[in-house]
C-alpha positions, 0 to 999 in steps of 0.5 A: 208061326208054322213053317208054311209053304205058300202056293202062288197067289190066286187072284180074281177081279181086283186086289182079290189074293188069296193064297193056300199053304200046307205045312208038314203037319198035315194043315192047311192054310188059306191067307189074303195076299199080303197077310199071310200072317193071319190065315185060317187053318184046318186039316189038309183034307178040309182044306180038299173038301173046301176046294172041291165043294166050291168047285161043284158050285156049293157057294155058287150063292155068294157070288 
C-alpha cells in the first residue's frame, strides 16, 4: 500500500465519510471513512479537476 497522507474526514448527512489523500508521488486518493484501504487513485491533478468540477455543479444531477 502507498504511504498516504489522509486529510480529515468530510462528512455529509449520516455515515457519509469520505476522505482525500495524496502521496509523494504526485496521486491522489478518495476513500470512505473506515475503508481507506480500498480507494480510488489518480493523478493529483484529476483528483483538482474532480473537486473543482463538483464545485461548479457538474454532478449537481446526482443530488
Amino acid at each position: 500500500m502507498p504511504d498516504i497522507i489522509w486529510e480529515d474526514p468530510l462528512c455529509g448527512e449520516g455515515n457519509s465519510c469520505f476522505r482525500l489523500g495524496t502521496d509523494a508521488d504526485g496521486n491522489g486518493y478518495i476513500a470512505t471513512l473506515g475503508a481507506e484501504d480500498r480507494y480510488v487513485t489518480d493523478s493529483i491533478d484529476a483528483l483538482r479537476n474532480l473537486i473543482r468540477d463538483i464545485k461548479a455543479g457538474k454532478a449537481d444531477h446526482l443530488l
